[in-house]
C-alpha positions as CSV (number, residue, x, y, z in Angstrom):
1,X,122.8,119.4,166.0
2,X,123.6,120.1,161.9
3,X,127.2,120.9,161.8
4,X,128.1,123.8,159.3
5,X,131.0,122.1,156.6
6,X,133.6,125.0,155.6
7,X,135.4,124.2,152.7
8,X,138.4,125.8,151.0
9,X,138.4,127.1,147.3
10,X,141.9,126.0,145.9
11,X,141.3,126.4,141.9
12,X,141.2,130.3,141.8
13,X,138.1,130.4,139.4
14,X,136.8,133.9,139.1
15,X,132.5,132.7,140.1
16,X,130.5,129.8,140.2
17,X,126.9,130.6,139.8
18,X,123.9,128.6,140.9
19,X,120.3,129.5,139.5
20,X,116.8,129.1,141.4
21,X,114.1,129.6,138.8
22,X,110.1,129.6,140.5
23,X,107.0,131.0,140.6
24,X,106.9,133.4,143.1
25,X,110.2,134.9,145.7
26,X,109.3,132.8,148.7
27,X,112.7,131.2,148.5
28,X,115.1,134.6,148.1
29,X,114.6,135.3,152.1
30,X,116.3,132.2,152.9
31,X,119.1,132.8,150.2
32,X,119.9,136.1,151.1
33,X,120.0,134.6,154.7
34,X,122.2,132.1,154.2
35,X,124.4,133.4,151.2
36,X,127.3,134.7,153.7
37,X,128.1,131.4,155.3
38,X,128.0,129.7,151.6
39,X,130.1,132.6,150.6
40,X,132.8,131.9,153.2
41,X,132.4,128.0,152.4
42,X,132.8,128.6,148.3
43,X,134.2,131.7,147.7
44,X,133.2,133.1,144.3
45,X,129.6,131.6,144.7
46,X,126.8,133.5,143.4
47,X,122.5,132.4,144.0
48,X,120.4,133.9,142.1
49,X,116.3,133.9,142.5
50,X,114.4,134.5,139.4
51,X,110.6,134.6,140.0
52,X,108.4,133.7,137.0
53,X,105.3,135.6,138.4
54,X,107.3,138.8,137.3
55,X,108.2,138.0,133.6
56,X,104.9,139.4,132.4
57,X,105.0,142.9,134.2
58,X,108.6,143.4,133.6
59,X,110.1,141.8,130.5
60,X,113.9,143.5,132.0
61,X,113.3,140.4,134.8
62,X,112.8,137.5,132.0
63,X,116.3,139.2,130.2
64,X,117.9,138.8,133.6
65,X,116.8,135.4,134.4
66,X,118.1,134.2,130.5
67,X,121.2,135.7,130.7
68,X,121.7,134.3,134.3
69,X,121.0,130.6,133.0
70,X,123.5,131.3,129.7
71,X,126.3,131.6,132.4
72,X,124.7,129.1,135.2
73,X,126.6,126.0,136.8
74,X,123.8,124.3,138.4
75,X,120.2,125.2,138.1
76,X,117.3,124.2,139.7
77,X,113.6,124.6,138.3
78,X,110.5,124.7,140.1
79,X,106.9,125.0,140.1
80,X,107.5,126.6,136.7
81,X,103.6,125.1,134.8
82,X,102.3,128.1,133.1
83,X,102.8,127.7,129.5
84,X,103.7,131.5,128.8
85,X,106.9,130.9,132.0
86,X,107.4,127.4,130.3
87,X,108.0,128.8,126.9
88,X,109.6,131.9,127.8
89,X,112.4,130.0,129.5
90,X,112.7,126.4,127.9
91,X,114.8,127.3,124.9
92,X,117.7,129.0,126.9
93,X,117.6,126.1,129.6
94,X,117.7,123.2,126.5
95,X,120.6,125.5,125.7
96,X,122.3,125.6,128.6
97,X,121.3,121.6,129.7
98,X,124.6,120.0,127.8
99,X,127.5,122.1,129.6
100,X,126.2,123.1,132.7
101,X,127.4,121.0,135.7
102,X,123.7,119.8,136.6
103,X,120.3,121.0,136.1
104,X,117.7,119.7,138.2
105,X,113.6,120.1,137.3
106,X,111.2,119.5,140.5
107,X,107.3,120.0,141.1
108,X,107.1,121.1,137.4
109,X,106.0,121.0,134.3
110,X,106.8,117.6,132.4
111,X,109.1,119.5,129.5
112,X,110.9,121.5,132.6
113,X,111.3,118.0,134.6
114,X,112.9,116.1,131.4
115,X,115.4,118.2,131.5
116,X,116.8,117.5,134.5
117,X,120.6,116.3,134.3
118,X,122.4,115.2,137.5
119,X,125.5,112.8,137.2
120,X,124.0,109.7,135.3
121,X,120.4,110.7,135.9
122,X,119.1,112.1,132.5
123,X,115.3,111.9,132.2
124,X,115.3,112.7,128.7
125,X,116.0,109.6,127.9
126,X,113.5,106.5,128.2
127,X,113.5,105.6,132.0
128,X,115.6,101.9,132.7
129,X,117.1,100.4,135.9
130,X,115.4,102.1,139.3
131,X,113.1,105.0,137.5
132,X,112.2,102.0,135.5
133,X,111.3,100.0,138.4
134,X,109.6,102.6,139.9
135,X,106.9,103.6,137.7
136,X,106.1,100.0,137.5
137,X,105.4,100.7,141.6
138,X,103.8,103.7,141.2
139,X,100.3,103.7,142.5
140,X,97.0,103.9,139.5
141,X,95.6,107.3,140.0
142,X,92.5,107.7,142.0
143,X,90.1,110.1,142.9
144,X,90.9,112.4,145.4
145,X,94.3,110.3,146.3
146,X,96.1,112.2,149.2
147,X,98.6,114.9,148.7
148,X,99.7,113.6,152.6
149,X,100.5,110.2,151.3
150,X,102.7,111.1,148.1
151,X,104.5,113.4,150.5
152,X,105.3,110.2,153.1
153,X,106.5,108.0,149.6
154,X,108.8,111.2,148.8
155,X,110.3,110.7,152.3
156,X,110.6,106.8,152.1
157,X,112.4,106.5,148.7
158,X,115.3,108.1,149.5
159,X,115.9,105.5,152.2
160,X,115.2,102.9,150.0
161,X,117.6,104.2,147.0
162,X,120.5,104.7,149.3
163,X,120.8,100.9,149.3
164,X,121.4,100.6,145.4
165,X,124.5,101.0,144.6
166,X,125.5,103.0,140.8
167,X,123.5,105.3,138.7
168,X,120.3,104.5,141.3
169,X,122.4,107.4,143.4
170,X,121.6,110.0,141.1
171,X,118.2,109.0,141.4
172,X,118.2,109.3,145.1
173,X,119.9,112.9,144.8
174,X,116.9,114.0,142.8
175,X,114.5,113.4,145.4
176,X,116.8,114.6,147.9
177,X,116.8,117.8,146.1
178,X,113.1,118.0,145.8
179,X,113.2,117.6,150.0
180,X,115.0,120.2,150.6
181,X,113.3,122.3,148.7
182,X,109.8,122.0,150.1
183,X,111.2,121.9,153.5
184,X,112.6,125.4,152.5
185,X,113.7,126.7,155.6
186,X,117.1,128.4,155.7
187,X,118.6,125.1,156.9
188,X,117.2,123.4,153.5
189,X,117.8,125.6,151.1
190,X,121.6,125.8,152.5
191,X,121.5,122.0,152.2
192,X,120.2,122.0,149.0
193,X,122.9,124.8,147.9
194,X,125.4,122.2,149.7
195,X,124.2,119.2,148.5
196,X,124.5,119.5,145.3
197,X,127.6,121.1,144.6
198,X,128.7,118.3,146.8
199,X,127.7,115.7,144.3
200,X,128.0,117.8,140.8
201,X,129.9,120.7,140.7
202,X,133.2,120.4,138.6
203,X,135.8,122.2,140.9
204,X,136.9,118.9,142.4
205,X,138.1,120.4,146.1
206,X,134.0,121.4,146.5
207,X,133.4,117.5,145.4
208,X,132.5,114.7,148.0
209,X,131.7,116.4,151.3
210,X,129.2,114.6,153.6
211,X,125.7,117.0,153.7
212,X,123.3,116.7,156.4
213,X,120.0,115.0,155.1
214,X,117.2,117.4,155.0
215,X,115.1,118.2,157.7
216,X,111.6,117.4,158.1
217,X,109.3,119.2,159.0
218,X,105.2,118.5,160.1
219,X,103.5,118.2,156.0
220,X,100.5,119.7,158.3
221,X,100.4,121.9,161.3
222,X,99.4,125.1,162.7
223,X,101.0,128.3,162.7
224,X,100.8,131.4,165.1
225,X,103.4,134.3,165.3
226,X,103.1,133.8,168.8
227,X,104.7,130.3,169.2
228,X,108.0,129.5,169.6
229,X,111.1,128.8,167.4
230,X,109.4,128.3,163.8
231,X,105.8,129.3,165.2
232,X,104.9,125.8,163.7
233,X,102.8,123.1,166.0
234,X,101.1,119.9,165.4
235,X,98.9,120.6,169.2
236,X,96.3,122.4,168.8
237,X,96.2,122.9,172.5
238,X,99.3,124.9,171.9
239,X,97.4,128.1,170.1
240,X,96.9,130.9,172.5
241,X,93.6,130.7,174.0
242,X,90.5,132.2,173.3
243,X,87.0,132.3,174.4
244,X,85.6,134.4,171.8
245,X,82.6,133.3,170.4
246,X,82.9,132.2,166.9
247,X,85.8,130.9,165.4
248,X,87.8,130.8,161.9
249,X,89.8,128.0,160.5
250,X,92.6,129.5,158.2
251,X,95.0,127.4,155.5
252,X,98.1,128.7,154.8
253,X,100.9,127.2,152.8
254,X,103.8,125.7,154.6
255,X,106.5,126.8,152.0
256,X,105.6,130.6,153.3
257,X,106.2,129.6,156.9
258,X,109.3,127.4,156.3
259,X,110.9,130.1,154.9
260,X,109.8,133.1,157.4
261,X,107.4,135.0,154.3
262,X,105.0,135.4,156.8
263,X,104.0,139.1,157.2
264,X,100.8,138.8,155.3
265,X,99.4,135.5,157.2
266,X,100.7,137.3,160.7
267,X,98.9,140.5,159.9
268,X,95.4,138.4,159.2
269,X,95.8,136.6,162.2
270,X,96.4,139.8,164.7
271,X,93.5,141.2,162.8
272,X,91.0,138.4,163.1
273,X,92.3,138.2,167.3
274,X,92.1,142.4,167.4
275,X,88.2,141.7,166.4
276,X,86.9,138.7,168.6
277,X,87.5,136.0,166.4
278,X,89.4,132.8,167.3
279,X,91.5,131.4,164.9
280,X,93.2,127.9,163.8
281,X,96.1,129.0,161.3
282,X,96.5,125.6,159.6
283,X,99.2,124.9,157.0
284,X,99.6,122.7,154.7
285,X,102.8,121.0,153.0
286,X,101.4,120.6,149.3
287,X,98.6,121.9,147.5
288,X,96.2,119.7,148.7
289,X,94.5,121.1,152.0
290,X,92.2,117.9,152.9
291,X,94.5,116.6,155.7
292,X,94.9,119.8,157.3
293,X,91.4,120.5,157.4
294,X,90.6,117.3,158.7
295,X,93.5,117.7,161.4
296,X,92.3,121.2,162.8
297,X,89.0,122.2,161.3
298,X,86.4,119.7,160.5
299,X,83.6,120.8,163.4
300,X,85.5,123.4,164.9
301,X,85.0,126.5,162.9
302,X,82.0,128.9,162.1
303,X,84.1,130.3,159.2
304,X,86.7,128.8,156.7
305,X,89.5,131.2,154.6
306,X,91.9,130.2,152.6
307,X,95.1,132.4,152.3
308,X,97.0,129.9,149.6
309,X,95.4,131.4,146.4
310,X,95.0,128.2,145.1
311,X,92.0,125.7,144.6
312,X,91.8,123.6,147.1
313,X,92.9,120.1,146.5
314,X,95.6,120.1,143.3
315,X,96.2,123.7,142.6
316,X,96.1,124.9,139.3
317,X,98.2,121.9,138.0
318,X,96.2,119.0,139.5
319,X,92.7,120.6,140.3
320,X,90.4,117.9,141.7
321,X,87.1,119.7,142.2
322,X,85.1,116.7,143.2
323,X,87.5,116.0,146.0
324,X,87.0,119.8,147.4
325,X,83.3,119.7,146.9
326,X,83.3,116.4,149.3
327,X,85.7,118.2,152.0
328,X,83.7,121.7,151.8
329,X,80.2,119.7,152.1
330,X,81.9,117.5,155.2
331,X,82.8,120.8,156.6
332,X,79.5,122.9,156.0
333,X,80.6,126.2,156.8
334,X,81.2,129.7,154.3
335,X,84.2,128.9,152.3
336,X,85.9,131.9,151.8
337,X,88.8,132.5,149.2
338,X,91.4,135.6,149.6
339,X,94.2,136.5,147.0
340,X,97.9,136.5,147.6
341,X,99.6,138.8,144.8
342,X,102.2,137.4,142.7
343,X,102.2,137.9,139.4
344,X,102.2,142.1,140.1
345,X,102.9,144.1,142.9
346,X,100.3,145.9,145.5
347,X,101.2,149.3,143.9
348,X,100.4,147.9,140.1
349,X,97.1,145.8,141.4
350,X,95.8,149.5,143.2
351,X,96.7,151.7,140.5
352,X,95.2,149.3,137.8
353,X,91.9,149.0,136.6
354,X,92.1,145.9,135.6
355,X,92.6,144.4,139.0
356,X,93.8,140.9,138.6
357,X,95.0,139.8,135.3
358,X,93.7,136.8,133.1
359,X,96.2,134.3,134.7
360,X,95.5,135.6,138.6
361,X,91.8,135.4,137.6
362,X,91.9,131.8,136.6
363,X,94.3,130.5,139.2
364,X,93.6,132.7,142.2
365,X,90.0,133.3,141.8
366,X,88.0,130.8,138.9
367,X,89.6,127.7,140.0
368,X,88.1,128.2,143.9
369,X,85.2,129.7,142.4
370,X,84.8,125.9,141.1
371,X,85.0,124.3,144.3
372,X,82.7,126.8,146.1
373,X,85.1,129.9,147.4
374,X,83.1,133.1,147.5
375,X,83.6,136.8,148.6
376,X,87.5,137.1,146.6
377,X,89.5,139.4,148.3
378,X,93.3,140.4,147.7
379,X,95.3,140.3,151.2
380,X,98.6,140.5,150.3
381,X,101.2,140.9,147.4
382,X,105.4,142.5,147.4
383,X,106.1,145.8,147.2
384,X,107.4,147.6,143.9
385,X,110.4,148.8,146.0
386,X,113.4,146.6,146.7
387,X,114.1,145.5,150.2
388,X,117.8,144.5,151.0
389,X,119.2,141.5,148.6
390,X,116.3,141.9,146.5
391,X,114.3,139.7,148.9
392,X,110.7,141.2,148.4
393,X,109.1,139.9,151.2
394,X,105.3,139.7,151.1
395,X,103.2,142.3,152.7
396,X,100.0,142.7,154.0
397,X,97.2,144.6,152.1
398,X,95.9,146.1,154.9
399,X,92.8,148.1,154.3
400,X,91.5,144.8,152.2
401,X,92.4,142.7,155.1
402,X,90.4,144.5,157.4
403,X,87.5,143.9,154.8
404,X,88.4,140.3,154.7
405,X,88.3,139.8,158.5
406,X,85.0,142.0,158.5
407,X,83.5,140.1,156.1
408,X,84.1,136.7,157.2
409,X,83.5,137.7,161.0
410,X,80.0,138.5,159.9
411,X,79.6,135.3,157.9
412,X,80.3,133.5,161.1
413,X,78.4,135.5,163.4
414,X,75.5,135.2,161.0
415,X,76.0,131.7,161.6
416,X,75.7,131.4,165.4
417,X,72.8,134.4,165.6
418,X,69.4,133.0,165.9
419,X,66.6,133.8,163.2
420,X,64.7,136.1,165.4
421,X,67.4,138.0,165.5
422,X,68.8,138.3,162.0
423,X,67.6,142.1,160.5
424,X,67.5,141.2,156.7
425,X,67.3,143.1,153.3
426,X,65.7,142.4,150.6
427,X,66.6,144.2,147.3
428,X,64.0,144.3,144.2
429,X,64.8,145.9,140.9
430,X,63.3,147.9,138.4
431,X,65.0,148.7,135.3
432,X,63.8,150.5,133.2
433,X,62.4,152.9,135.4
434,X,59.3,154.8,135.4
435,X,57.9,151.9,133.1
436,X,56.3,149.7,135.7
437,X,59.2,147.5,136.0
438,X,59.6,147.2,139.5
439,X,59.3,143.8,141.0
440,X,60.5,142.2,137.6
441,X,63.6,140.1,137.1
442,X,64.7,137.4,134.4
443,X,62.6,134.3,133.9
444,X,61.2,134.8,137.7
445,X,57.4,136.0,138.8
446,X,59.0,138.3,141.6
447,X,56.4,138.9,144.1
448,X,54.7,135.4,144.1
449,X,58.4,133.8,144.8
450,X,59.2,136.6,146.9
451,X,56.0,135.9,148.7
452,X,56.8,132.0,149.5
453,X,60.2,132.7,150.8
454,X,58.8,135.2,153.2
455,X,56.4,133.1,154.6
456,X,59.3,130.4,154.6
457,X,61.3,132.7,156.4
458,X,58.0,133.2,159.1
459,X,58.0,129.4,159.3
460,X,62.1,129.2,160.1
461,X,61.4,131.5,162.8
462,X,62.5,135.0,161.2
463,X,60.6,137.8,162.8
464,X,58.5,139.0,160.4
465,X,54.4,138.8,159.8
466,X,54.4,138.6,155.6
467,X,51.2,140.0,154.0
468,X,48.7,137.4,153.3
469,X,48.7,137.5,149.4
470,X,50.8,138.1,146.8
471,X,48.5,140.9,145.6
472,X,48.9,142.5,149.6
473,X,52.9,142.5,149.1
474,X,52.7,144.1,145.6
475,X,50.4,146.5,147.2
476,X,52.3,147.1,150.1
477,X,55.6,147.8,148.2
478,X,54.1,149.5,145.1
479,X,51.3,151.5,146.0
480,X,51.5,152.7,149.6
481,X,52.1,156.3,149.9
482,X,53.7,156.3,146.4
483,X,51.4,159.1,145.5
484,X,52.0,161.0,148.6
485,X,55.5,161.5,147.3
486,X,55.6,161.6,143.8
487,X,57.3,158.1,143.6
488,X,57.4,154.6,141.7
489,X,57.0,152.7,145.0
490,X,56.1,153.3,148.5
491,X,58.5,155.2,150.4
492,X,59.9,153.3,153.3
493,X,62.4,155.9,154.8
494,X,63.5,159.4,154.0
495,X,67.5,160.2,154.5
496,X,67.8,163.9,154.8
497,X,70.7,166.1,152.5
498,X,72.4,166.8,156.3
499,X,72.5,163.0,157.0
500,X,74.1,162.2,153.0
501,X,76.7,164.8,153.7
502,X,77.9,163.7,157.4
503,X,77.9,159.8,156.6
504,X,78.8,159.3,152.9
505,X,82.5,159.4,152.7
506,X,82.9,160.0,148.6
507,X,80.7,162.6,148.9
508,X,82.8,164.7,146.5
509,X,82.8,162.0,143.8
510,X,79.2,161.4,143.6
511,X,78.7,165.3,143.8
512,X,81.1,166.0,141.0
513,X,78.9,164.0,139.0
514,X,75.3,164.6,139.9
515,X,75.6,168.3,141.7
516,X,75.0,168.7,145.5
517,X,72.8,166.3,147.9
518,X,70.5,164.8,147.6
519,X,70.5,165.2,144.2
520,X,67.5,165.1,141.5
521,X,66.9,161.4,141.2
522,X,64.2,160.1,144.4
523,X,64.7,162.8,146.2
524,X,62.2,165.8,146.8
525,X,65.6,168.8,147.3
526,X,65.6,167.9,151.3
527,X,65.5,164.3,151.2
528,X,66.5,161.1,149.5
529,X,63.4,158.4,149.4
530,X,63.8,155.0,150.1
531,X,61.3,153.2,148.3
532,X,60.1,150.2,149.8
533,X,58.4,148.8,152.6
534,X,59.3,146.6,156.0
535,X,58.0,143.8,157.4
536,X,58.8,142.8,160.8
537,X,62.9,143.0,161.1
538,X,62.5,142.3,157.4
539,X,63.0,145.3,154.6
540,X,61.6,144.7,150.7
541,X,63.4,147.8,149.4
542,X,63.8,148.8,145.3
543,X,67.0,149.9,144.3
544,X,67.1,152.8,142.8
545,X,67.8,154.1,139.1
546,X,71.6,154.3,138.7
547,X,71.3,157.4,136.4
548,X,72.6,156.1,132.7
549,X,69.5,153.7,131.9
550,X,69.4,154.7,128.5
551,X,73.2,153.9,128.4
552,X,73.9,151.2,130.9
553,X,77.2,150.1,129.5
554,X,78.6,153.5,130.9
555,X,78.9,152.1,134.2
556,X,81.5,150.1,133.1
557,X,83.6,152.2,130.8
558,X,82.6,156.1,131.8
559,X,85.5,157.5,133.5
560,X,85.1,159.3,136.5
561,X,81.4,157.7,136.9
562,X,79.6,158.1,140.4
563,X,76.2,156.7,141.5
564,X,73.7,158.7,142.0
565,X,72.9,160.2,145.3
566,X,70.4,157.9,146.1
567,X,71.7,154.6,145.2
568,X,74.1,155.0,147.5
569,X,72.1,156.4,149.9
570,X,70.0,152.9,149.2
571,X,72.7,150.7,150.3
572,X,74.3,152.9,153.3
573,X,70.1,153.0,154.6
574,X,70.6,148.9,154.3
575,X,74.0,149.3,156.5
576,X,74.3,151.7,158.7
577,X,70.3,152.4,159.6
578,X,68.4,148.6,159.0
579,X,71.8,147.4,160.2
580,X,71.4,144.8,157.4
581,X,73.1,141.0,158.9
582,X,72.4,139.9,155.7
583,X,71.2,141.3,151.9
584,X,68.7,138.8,149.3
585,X,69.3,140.2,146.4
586,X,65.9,139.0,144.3
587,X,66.5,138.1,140.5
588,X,68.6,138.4,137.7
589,X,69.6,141.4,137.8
590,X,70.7,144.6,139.6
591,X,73.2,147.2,138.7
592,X,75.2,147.1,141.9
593,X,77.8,144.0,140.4
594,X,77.8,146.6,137.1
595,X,79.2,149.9,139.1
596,X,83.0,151.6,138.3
597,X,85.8,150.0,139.4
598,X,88.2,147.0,139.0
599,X,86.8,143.8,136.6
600,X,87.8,141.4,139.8
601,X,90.3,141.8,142.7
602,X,88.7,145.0,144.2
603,X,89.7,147.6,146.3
604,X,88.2,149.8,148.8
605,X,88.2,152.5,145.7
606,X,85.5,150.8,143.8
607,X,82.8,151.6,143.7
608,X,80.6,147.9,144.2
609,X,82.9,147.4,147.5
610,X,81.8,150.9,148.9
611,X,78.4,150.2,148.7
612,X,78.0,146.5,149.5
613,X,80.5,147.1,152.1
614,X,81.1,143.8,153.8
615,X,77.6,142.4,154.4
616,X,76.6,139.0,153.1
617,X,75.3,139.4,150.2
618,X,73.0,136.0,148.8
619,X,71.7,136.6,145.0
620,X,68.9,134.7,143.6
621,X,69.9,134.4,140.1
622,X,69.0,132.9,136.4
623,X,70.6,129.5,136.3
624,X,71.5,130.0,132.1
625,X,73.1,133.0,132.9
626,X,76.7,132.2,134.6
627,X,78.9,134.6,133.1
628,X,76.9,137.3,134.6
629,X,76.0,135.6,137.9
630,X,80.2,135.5,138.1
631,X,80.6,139.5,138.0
632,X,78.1,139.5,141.0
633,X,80.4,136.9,142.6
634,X,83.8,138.7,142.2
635,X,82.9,142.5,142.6
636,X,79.5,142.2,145.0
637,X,80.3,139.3,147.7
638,X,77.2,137.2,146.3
639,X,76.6,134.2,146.6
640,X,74.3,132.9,144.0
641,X,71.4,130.4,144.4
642,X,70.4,129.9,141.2
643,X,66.9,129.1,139.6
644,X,65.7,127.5,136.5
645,X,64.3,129.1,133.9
646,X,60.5,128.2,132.6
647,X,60.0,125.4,130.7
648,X,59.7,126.3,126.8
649,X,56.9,124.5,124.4
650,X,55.7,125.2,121.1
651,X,52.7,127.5,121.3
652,X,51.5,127.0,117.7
653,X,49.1,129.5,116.3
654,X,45.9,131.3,116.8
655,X,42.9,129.4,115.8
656,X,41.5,131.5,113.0
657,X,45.4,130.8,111.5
């Protein structure tokens, strides 16, 4: 049992003040928790949290956290590697360094870790005696090296330090600090608190008590807000059972368990339970998920998410794509990636219309992008408002985490369900329109590939009978009864004004922009048309115009935009009627990825995640055009396969020239 140590204050000082400075506010539950019994031990003792996520939203929380260090006793620094928190902070800590009574740098940035100061421990300097020694021991780099097995030297070295004598001490207290803190349950971050104003702090009756070591806790596990205690196991067996019929692995990071942060992670997994789906909630210690995915999920899961935000071996510091590549291609099942808020809250990130900001976008969403992560979604983020001690807990998006849990379900599902059974989509474009365009697409003869993967499809066991030639597909999706009707393309289903107005539920929007349904455009004043034409349990449809072709960039910026009537009749026809399992988009490119809303990080609001809804979406795109590949990616759920384009050779001229 870890005895509490109560020690008196004899000196009469007025405060002593101990600063935490890291990324996000994981760690201010556990200091708010256990702040009273500190209190009682060192009365006059102040903990303070500063999260460097916030500095950019609110400049009044980078004047706090400076004015906090100016007056700090001990600080510690931590996961601090953005160079905008690095150099908003480093002057007033260099400032600070010299009379404070330690400051210790852990899991950072090399310019925040030389500044760490503890007794005779001064990394500024150049490294002699046992830091020396050990950098001679430290292992050559290699690829993919184990985030697992730098965690077990971490535990070791202590031991090993604590049998040489003098300035190697300091040493040890350094990586004693860094244990407690990623063990940061309330027990550790107490210890931490205790431990080093134990060894540093310059009111001599706090000096010299004997701290409990820190306690150690599973690097990986699983996690379930059913469990007991910590709701942290290493037996599987353990989970409450299940027997429904596909199942999705989940990584979490251990930090956010350790230290009870776990509303967003409980509400995904009561979600994914509340709709059929089995899950194994893994965690993981450090940022490198390999061992927990090899532990829990490797052949045991339809469906992969990650909740950490990060890539997936190395976060944003140490990104080793290769390594993830390997894992995700041992694993071979849909990789999904969801969002965690930090660096703004849920109430800035649904107001905005940015959605996520440049550095969310290249840690939380680019960065898995790399390794393979598709359909982004934001679960989770703090509230605006303060909750007692300024603790701001993370909460649970929750109309996004249904969408997360819908999507992935159906990723899995689509997995299990046999091709016979699968309905599919199949969307052709046609821009301009009216100008013959239909069927066309970037660098790619439409129908004759179209043609060869429905035949593929025939051969894999899909239920469909493809027309014999190319020239009997164009003819079945161009001609048809196009004449009957008045339209580009044969008309594959009519969706009356009566059925628009009962099922689509921004109705207003779209009629404040283009009058009452079904509108003007495909439509004949009773009915929208939806052109295209079904094979089997398979539907070639066209989408339709989306009503600015002569302005297309007015999707993006118009204000107050809508599509038309029948695009999004087009895509609620492809979910709620074909009862779509799966969408092909066909070629480079559509206008569904370019529709209102947020740039990445989407919400329910916008206008790409209304229509796409949560069905898989697969895009067959131009391979030398990524940048525009990526918007389908982040605000349509695609996943691209990409193509290459033709080969280019020098035609020379005509013969007479």
């Amino acid at each position: 049992m870890r005895q509490k140590h109560t020690l008196r204050d004899d000196i009469g000082h007025t405060s002593y003040n101990i600063v935490l400075l890291t990324l996000d506010r994981h760690a201010a539950g556990p200091v708010a928790r256990v702040t009273p019994s500190l209190e009682r031990s060192f009365p006059g003792l102040s903990i303070i949290v500063h999260a460097a996520a916030e500095w950019e939203k609110d400049p009044s929380a980078l004047a706090l956290a400076k004015a906090d260090i100016a007056t700090a006793h001990i600080i510690v620094s931590s996961v601090i590697f953005l160079e905008d928190h690095i150099l908003a902070i480093l002057p007033d800590l260099k400032a600070r360094r010299d009379t404070c009574d330690a400051m210790v740098g852990i899991i950072a940035d090399q310019e925040i870790v030389q500044l760490t100061k503890m007794g005779d421990l001064d990394m500024s300097r150049p490294a002699t005696g046992a830091m020396a020694l050990l950098k001679k021991l430290k292992p050559a780099k290699k690829g993919g090296s184990s985030g697992a097995g730098q965690m077990k030297m971490l535990r070791r070295l202590p031991k090993i330090l604590r049998l040489i004598p003098g300035k190697s001490q300091d040493l040890r207290a350094w990586f004693l600090s860094m244990q407690y803190w990623l063990g940061g349950s309330d027990e550790n971050i107490e210890g931490l608190v205790r431990f080093l104003i134990s060894r540093y702090s310059s009111i001599p009756t706090w000096r010299g008590v004997q701290i409990d070591l820190p306690i150690e806790y599973p690097e990986v596990g699983l996690y379930h807000p059913d469990l007991p205690g910590m709701h942290v196991t290493t037996n599987a067996d353990d989970l409450p059972h299940s027997s429904a019929p596909v199942s999705v692995g989940l990584l979490m990071l251990r930090s956010y368990i350790l230290s009870g942060d776990t509303a967003h992670y409980d509400h995904v997994i009561r979600t994914f339970e509340a709709q059929g789906v089995r899950v194994i909630p893994a965690f993981s210690g450090g940022l490198d998920g390999r061992a927990a995915i090899a532990n829990y999920h490797d052949g045991k899961i339809d469906a992969f998410v990650s909740l950490t935000g990060f890539s997936l071996v190395g976060g944003p510091a140490y990104n080793d794509n290769e390594a993830a590549v390997q894992v995700l291609t041992d694993l071979n099942v849909p990789y999904v990636a969801a969002q965690p808020l930090e660096f703004q809250t849920l109430e800035q990130w649904e107001a905005g219309s940015q959605g996520l900001n440049p550095i969310e976008s290249t840690m939380l969403i680019a960065l898995p992008e790399i390794d393979g992560a598709t359909n982004p979604t934001v679960f989770a983020g703090r509230h605006e408002e303060s909750q007692s001690n300024n603790i701001k807990a993370m909460a649970p998006a929750l109309e996004r985490i249904d969408a997360l849990v819908e999507k992935t379900k159906r990723l899995a599902l689509l997995r299990r369900k046999v091709n016979a059974d699968k309905n599919v989509g199949v969307v052709l474009f046609g821009f301009p329109p009216n100008a013959g365009a239909i069927g066309t697409a970037a660098y790619l003869s439409v129908f004759e590939s179209l043609h060869n993967t429905l035949h593929q499809m025939a051969r894999d066991g899909y239920d469909i009978t493809p027309p014999t030639t190319v020239d009997d597909l164009r003819e079945a999706i161009l001609i048809g009864n196009a004449k009957t009707y008045g339209q580009e393309a044969n008309v594959g289903a009519k969706v009356s004004a009566d059925q628009i107005i009962s099922n689509t539920p921004w109705l207003e929007e779209i009629e404040a922009t283009w009058g009452p349904a079904p509108g003007r455009i495909q439509a004949n004043g009773r009915d929208v048309f939806v052109l295209g034409a079904q094979f089997g349990k398979v539907f070639v449809g066209v989408q339709p115009a989306f009503g600015y072709e002569g302005d297309p960039m007015r999707l993006l910026f118009e204000k107050g935009f809508a599509p038309t009537h029948a695009f999004s009749t087009f895509y609620q026809y492809l979910k709620h009627d074909l009862k779509a399992d799966v969408l092909l988009h066909f070629g480079m490119h559509g206008a569904l990825e370019f529709m209102p809303g947020k740039q990445n990080g989407l919400c329910g609001k916008d206008w790409p995640d209304r229509l796409i809804g949560n069905i898989p979406n697969v895009y067959l795109y131009a391979a030398n055009n990524p940048s525009e590949a990526t918007l389908a990616k982040r605000r349509a759920n695609a996943i691209t396969i990409t193509h290459l384009t033709p080969p280019l050779q020098n035609a020379g001229l005509y013969r007479g020239l």
